[in-house]
C-alpha positions as CSV (number, residue, x, y, z in Angstrom):
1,X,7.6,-6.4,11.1
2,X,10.3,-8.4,12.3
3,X,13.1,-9.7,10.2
4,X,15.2,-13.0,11.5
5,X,15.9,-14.9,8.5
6,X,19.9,-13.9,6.5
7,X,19.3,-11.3,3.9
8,X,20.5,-12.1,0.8
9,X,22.9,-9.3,-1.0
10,X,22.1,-7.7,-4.4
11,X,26.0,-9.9,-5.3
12,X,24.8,-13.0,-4.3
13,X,21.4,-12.4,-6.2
14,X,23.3,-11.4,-9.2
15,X,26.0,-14.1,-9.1
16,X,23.4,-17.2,-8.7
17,X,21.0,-15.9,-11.1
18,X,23.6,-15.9,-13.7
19,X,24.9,-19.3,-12.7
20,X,21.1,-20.7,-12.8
21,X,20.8,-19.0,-16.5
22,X,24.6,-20.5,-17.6
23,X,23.3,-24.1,-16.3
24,X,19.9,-23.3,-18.3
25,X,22.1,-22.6,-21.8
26,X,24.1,-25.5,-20.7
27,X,20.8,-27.9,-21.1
28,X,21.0,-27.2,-25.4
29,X,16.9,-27.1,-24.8
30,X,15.5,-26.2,-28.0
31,X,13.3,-23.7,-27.2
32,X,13.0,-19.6,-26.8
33,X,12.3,-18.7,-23.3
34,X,12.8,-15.4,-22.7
35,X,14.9,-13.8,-20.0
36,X,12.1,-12.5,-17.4
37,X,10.9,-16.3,-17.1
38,X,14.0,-17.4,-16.4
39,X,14.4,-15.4,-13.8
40,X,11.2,-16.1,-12.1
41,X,12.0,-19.6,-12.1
42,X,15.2,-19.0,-10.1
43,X,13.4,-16.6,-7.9
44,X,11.4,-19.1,-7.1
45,X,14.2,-21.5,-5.7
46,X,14.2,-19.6,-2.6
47,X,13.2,-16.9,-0.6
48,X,14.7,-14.0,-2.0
49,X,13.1,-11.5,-0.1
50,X,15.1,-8.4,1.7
51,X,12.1,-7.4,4.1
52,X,10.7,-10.4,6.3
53,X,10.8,-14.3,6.3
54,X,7.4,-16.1,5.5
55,X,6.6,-16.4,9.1
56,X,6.5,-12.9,9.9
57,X,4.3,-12.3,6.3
58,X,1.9,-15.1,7.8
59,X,1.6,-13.0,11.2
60,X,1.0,-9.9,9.4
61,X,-1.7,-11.5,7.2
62,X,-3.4,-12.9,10.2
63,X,-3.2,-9.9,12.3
64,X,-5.0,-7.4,9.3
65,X,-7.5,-10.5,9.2
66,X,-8.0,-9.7,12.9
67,X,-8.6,-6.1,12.5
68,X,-10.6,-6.0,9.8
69,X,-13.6,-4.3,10.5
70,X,-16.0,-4.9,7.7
71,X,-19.0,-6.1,9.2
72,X,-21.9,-8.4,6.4
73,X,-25.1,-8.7,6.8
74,X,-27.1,-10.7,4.7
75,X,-30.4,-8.9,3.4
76,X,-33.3,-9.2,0.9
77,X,-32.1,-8.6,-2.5
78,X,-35.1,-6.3,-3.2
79,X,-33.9,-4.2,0.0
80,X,-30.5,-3.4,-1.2
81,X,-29.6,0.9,-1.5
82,X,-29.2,2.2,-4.8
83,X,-29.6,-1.0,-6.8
84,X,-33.3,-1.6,-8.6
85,X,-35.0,-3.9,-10.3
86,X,-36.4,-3.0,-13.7
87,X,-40.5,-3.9,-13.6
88,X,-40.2,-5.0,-17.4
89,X,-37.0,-7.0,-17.7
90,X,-36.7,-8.4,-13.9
91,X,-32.7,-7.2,-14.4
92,X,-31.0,-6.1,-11.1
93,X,-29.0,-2.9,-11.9
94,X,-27.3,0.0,-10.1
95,X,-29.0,2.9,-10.2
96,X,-25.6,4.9,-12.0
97,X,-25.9,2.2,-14.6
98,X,-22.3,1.2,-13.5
99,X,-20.7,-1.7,-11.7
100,X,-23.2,-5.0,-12.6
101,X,-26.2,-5.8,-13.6
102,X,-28.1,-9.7,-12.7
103,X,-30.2,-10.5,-15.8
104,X,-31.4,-13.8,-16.7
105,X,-30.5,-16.5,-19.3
106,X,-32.1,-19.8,-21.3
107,X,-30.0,-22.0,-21.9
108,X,-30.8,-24.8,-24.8
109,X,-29.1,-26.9,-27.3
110,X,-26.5,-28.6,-24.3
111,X,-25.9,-31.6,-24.8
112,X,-22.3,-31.9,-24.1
113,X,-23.4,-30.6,-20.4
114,X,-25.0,-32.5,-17.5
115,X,-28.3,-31.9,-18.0
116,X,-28.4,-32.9,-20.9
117,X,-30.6,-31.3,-24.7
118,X,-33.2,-29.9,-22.1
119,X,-31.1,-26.9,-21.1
120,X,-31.6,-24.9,-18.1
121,X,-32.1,-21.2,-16.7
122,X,-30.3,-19.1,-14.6
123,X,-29.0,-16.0,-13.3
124,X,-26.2,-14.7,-14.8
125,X,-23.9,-11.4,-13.4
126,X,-23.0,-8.7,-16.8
127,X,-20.3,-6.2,-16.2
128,X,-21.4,-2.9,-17.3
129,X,-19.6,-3.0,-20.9
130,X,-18.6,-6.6,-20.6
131,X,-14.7,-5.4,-19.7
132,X,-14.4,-5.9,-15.9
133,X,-11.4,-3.5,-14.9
134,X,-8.0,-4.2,-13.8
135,X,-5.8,-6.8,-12.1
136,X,-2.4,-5.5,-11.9
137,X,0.6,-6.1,-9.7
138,X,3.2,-3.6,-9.7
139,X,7.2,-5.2,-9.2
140,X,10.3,-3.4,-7.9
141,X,13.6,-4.6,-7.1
142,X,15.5,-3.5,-4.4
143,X,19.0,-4.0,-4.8
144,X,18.7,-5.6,-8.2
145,X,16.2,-8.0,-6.5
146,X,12.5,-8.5,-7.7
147,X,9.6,-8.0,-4.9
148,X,6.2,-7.7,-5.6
149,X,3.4,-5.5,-3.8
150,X,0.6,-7.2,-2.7
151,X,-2.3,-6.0,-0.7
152,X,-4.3,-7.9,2.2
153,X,-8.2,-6.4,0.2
154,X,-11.3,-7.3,2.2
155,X,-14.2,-8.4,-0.5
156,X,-17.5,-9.0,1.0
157,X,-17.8,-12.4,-1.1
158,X,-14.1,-13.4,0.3
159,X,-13.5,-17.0,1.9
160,X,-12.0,-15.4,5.3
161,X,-13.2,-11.8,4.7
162,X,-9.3,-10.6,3.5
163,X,-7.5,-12.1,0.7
164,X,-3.7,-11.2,-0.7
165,X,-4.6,-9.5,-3.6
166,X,-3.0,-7.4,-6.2
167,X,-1.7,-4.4,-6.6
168,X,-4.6,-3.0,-8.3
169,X,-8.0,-5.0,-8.1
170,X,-10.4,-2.9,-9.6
171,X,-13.7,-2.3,-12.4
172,X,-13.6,0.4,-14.6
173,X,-16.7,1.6,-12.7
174,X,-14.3,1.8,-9.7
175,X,-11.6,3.3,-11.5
176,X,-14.3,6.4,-12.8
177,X,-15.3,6.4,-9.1
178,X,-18.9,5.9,-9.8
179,X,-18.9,4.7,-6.5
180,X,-18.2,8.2,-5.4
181,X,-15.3,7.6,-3.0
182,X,-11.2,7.3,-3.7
183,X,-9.4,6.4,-6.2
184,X,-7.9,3.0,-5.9
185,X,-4.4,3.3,-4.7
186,X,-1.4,2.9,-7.1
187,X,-4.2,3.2,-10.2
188,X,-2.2,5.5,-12.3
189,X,0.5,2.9,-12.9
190,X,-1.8,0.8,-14.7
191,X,-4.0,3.3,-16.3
192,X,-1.1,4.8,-18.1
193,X,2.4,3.0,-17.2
194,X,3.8,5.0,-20.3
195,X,3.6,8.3,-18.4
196,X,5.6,6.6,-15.2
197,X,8.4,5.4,-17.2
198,X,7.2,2.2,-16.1
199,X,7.8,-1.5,-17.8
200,X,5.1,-3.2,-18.7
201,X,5.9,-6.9,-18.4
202,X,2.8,-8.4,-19.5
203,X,-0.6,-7.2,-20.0
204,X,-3.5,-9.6,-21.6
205,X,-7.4,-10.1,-21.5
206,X,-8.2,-12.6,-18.9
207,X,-11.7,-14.6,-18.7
208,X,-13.7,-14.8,-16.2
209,X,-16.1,-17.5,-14.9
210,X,-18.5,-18.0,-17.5
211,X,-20.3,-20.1,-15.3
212,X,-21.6,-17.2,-13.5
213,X,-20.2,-14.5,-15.2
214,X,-21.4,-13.4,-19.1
215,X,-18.9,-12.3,-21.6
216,X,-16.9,-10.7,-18.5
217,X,-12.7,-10.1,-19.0
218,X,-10.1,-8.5,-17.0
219,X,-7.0,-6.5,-17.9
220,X,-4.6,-8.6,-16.3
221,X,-1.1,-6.2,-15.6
222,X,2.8,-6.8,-14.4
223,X,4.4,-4.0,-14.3
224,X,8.0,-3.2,-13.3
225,X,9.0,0.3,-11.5
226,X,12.4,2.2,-11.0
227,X,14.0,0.8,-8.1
228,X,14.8,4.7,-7.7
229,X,11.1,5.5,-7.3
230,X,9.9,6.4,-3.9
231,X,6.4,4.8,-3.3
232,X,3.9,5.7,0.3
233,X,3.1,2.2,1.0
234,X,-0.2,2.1,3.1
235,X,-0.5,-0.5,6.2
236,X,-2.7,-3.1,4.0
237,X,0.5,-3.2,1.8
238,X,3.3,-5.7,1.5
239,X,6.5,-6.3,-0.4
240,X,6.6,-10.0,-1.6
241,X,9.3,-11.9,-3.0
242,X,8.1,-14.8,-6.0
243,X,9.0,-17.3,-3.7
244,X,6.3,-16.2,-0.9
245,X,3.5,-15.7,-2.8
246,X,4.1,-19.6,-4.3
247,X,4.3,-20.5,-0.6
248,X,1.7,-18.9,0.5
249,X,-0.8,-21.1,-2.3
250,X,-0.2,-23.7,0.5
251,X,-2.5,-21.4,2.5
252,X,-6.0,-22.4,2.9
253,X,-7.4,-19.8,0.6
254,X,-5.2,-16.8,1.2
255,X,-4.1,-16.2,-2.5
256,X,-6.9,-14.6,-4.6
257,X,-7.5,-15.6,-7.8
258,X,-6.4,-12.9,-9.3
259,X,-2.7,-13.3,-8.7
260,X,-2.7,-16.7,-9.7
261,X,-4.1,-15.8,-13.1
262,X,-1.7,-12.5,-13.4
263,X,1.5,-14.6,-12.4
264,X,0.2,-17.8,-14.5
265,X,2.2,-16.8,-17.4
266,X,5.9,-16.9,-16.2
């Protein structure tokens, strides 16, 4: 990928961020915020990034969007492989008893909603244990500088086939492999961070859309990494500064809702 835009060095990194948090102490604001926000407010001041300028990320994206190969085609639900539908309850299920289930509910007693008392049915999607897996993005600075690794994931329910996603986007059933294929990459730092001497920056429940989604949450992860640690970065892979993935919410749907939620709390 080409790189035109100045580098910045691990000094002048260093020297700003500590002018930024002087400024910040300066201010007498009368509340605790803790060091790591700080600093992701400053990161996001400019691009901070030691790798590529935002155009060059915004070619990459669109070229894997290119070459993406995954091909949809829209069939009868009652012809999907390995899923069934139970002849007594009507649910959808898979036949490992993993991943999702479509079930149906009756709604009454609304009338704080549009439609008033009368209440409606629908379907409604139920994660196999409720607990949908987990979102994590993993962080590493290079040269004192924090980056953030991001992958381009093709879902087949995603506006533009590939999103940027996180680091780790995946259900438990993935993560057991019920699916019967890999491992998702870069799993192990988030199924046990302890073990990799990792940092764990933040790790919380998130909900999901209860709108079409029942009971569902996800183990939302930031985790930090030795800048000493070598990591095999596959081709869908990309170091992002703070600063790009803000910028690239601009985008017409290219941040996943995933990261937004993970990042939210900075």
């Amino acid at each position: 990928m080409n790189n035109k835009h100045k580098k910045p060095t691990a000094s002048e990194y260093a020297s700003q961020l500590q002018e930024y948090l002087r400024t910040v102490d300066n201010l007498k604001i009368d509340a605790q915020i803790d060091a790591r926000r700080l600093e992701h407010h400053f990161e996001c001041f400019r691009d901070w990034s030691l790798f590529h300028d935002e155009e060059s990320v915004k070619k990459w994206f669109l070229q894997k969007r290119h070459e993406c190969t995954m091909q949809l085609e829209a069939i009868p639900l009652n012809q999907t492989k390995d899923w069934l539908i139970d002849p007594d309850t009507g649910n959808v299920q898979h036949i490992s008893g993993e991943f999702f289930s479509v079930h149906g509910l009756r709604i009454t007693q609304s009338a704080g909603r549009e439609v008033g008392q009368q209440g409606w049915d629908q379907p409604i999607v139920s994660q196999t244990g409720f607990d949908g897996g987990l979102l994590g993005i993993l962080s590493k600075r290079f040269e004192g500088i924090p980056h953030y690794l991001i992958e381009a994931k093709a879902e087949p329910g995603n506006y533009g086939k590939l999103q940027l996603s996180p680091t780790l986007q995946a259900t438990f059933s993935n993560l057991k492999m019920a699916h019967k294929g890999r491992k998702p990459h870069f799993s192990h730092f988030f199924e046990d961070a302890n073990a990799n001497n990792a940092t764990v920056l933040y790790q919380q429940w998130l909900s999901e859309d209860g709108g079409r989604f029942y009971l569902k949450r996800n183990m939302a992860m930031l985790i930090e990494i030795s800048e000493k640690l070598e990591l095999d970065i596959p081709q869908s892979f990309i170091w992002l500064s703070m600063y790009q993935i803000k910028s690239l919410l601009h985008e017409n749907a290219w941040i996943n809702p995933h990261i937004r939620g993970i990042i939210a709390h900075l």
